[in-house]
N, C-alpha and C positions, 0 to 999 in steps of 0.2 A: 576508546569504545571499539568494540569486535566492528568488520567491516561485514556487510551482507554482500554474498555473490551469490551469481545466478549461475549452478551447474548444468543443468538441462533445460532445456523444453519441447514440448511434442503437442501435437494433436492429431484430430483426426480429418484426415479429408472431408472438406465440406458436402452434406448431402443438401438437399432440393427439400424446401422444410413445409413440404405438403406430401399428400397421401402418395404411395407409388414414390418417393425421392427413394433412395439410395438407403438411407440411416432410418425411415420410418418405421421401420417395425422394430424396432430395437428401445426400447425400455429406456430412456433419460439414466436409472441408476446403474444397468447395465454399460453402458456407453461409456459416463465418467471412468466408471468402475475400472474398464476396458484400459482406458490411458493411463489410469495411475500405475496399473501392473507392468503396465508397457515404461515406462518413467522409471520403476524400481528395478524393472530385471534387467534394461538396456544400460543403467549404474551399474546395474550389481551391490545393490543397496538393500542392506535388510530394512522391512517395516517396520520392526522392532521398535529403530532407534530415532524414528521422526514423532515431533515434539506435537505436531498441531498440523491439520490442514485443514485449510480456507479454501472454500470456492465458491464463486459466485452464480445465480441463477436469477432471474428476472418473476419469469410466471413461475411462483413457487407454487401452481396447485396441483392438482392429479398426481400423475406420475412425477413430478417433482417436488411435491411437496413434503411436511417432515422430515427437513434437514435432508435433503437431497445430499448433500454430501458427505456426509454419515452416513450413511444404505450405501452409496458407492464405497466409503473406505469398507465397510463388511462385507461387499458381497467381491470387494477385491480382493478378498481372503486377508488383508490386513489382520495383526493381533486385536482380538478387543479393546486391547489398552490404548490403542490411538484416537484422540478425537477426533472432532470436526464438527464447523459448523460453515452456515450457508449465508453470504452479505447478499443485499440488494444495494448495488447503487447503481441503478439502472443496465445501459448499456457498458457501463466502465463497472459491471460490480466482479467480475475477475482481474483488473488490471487494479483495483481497491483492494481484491485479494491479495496481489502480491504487495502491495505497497502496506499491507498489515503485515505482511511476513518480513518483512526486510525490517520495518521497523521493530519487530519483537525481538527479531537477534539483534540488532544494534542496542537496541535496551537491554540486550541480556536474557532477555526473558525463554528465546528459542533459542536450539543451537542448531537445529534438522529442521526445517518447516516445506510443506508442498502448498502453492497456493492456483486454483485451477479455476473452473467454470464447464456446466455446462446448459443447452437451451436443446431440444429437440418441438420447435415450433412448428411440424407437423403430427404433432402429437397435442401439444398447451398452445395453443395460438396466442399471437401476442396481445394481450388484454383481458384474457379468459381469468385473469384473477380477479376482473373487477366486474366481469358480465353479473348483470341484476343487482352490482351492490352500488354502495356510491363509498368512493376512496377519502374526497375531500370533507366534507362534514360542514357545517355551518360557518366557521370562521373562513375556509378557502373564499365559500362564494361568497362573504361580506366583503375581501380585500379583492378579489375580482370580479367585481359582481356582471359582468359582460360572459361572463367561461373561461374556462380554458381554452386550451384549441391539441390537435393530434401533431405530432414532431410533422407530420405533412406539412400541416400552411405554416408552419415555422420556416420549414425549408424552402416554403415558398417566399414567406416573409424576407430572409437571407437572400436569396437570387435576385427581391424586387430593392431590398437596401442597400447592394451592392452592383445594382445593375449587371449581373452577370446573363448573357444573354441564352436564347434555350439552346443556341450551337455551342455555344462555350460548356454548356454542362454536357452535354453529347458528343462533345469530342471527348472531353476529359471522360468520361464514361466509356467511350472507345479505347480510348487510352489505359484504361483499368484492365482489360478482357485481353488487350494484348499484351501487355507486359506478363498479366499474369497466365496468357499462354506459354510465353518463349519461358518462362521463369523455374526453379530446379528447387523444390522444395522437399528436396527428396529426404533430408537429414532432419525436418522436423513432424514431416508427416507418418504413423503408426499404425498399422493395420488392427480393425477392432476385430472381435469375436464375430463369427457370421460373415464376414465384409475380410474374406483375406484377398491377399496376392494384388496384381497391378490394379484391377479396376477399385480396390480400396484405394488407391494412391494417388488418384484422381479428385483435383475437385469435382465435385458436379456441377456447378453452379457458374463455371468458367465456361465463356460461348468464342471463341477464337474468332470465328470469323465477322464478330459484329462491327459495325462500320456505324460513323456520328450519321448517316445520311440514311441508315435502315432504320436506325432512336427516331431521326425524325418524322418518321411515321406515327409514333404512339401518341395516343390522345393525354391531357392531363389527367391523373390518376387521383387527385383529390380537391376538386370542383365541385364544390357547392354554393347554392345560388345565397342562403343566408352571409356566408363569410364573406363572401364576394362583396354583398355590401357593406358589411363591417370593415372589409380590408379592399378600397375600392384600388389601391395599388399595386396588388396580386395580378402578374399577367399569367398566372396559371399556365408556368413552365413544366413543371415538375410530374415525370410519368414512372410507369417498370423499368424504362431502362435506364434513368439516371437517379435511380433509387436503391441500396442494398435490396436483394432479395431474400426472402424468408428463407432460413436458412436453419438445419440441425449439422448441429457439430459438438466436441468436446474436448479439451485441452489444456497444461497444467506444466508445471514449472518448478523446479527445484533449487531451491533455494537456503542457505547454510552462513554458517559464520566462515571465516578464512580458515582459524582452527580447524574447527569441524572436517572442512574439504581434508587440507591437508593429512590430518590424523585417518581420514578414512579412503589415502591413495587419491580422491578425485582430483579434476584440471576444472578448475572454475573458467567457463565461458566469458562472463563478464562480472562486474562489479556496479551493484546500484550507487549512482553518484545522487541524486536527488527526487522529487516529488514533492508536488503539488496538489490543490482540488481547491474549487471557488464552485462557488454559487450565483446563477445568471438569472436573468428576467423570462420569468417561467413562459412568457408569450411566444418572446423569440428564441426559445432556448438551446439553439444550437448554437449560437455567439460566445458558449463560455470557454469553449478551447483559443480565443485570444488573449483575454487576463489570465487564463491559465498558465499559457505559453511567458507573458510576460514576467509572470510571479515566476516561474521558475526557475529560468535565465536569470534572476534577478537574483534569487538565494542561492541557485551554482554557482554564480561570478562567470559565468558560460556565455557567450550571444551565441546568436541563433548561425552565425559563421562557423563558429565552433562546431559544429553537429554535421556529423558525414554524411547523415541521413534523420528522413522523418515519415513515422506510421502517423500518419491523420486519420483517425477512423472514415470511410467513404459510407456514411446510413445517409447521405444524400451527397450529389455535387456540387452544391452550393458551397457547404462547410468548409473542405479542404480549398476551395476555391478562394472564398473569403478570406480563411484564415492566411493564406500564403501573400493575398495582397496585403493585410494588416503587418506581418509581422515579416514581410519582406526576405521570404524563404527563396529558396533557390527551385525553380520549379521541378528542376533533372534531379533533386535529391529527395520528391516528394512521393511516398509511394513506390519506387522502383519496380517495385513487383508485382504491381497493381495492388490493388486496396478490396476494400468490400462491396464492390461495385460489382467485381468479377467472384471474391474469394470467398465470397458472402457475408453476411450478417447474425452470428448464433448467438445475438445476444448477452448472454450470461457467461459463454466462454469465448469473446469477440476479444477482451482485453489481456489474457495470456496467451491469444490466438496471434494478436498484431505483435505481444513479448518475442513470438515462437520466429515470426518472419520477419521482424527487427534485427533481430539477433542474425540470424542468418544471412540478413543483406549486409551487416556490417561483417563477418566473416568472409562472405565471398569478396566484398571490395577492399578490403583488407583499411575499414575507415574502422578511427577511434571512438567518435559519443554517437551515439540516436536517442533521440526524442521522440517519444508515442506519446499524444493525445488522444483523448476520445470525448465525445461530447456525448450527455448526458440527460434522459428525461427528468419535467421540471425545471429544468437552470441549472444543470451544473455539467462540472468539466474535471478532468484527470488530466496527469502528466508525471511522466515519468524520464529521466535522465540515463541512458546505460553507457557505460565503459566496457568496450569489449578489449579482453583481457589476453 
């Protein structure tokens, strides 16, 4: 079977994904648009010859909707003849993106594939697809007839299951914003249209000098008095600063058979070795990056020693917190760079966003496998295995 590698990846500096951030005036189609160009001419890769691209977005409405990712391959001047379409799988539905494209050249199916994502959540806020409607329909609330609940009291749920205390998530919070101060992201970050030179190459959403003892100042950010008594176990840890922050960004990844590369001069970065995705208990549903993690390990023949490093997605500190107790990670190999605590949260391109700075931490350290998860609204979880090459 063809082997799928990963030749590139890029994104954009993360903007502040409210009115006045950095990336807000900028058009969701615009933006993606903006990286793919950038991804094709920093190859030197004609568009011609890629088979399919995938990208994932979450609030598919307004300015992203109608296959958001198709308006980006055309207004990146691609040929008409390239598709694309747009997956939802929640916050992992670009990291679902690539994990479609690897699997289509290994099936044969691709030989060129770009799989991306993008979210500009000051523009589609997140949930704006479902304001005035109702998502679940009758059968949701027959098997849950209590509700649902928002990834918040999840998150709260996870800190009160695992006893993680509120300094424990506000260090590790602190510990996000510095790593991802000192950290050199220079080789995967791309300057978009409007947003050139240094101050595009900046995140914005990185605060350097935030300390666990200034976090502890902030009040809990999603306390309500009904849940509270539905979940009398909730000590309402969970605030802004040990939560991703709303965040616009875009980013995307290139992806080929070994042929492919070779015949077209490129150096393949790395080699997909495996992937995963499970389905968790929509209540608590940030717990599925553990069976994830385990399923995976288990179809690599890989442990989790094996892995030089790991992207845990951070859309709260609880998660990477919990998961690294369950599966008995190395804490120094977790996040290096910081996570999206500091580097933010965009959503729909968070999961070729953590491909983009995975890859890179394994280059700079000069380690062999990493392991991105990302946990998932409703119950579910991704995972992905890379070999850098």
């Amino acid at each position: 079977m063809p082997t799928a590698v990963l030749v590139d990846a890029v994104r954009t500096a993360s903007g502040r994904g409210k009115p006045g951030g950095r990336l807000s005036d900028t058009h969701p189609v615009d933006l993606l648009a903006g990286v793919l160009r950038a991804l094709v001419d920093r190859n030197q890769l004609d568009p011609g010859v890629i088979d399919d691209v995938i990208g994932g977005c979450v609030s598919q409405v307004g300015g992203q909707s109608a296959n958001v990712t198709r308006n980006a391959v055309l207004a990146a001047g691609f040929p008409e003849t390239i598709p694309a379409t747009t997956v939802d799988r929640q916050c992992g539905s670009s990291q679902q993106a690539a994990t479609f494209a690897a699997q289509g050249v290994v099936a044969g199916a691709y030989d060129i594939v770009i799989a991306c994502g993008v979210e500009v959540m000051s523009r589609e806020p997140l949930g704006s697809a479902a304001i005035g409607k109702d998502p679940w329909g009758t059968g949701i609330a027959a098997r849950y007839p209590a509700g649902l609940v928002g990834q918040g009291i999840s998150a709260e749920l996870v800190a009160s299951h695992w006893n993680l205390s509120r300094h424990e998530l506000d260090e590790f919070s602190a510990r996000s914003h510095r790593l991802a101060a000192a950290a050199d992201f220079s080789r995967e970050i791309v300057a978009v249209d409007g947003h050139p030179g240094s101050a595009a190459e900046v995140d914005e959403t990185i605060r350097p000098g935030t300390t666990a003892e200034a976090l502890s100042q902030l009040h809990p950010a999603f306390y309500d008095e009904a849940l509270a008594r539905r979940f009398p176990q909730i000590e309402w840890r969970i605030t802004a600063g040990n939560s991703s922050p709303l965040t616009d960004g875009a980013s995307a990844v290139l992806i080929m058979s070994e042929d492919a590369a070779e015949a077209l001069g490129l150096t393949p970065r790395a080699r997909f070795v495996a992937s995963a995705v499970v389905g968790s208990d929509p209540i608590e549903m940030l717990t599925g990056v553990i069976p994830v993690t385990r399923r995976i390990l288990s179809r690599s023949g890989l442990t989790i020693d094996d892995m030089d490093t790991y992207e845990v997605n951070e859309a709260f500190a609880p998660v990477p917190l919990a998961w690294a107790r369950e599966v008995g990670a190395d804490a120094a190999k977790l996040n290096p760079r910081g996570g999206a605590i500091a580097l933010g949260h965009a959503l729909g391109s968070s999961g070729t966003r953590l491909m983009a700075t995975m890859l890179g931490t394994l280059e700079q350290g000069g380690g062999r496998y990493g392991l991105q998860v990302m946990c998932e609204g409703a119950g579910m979880a991704n995972a992905t295995i890379l070999e850098r090459l």
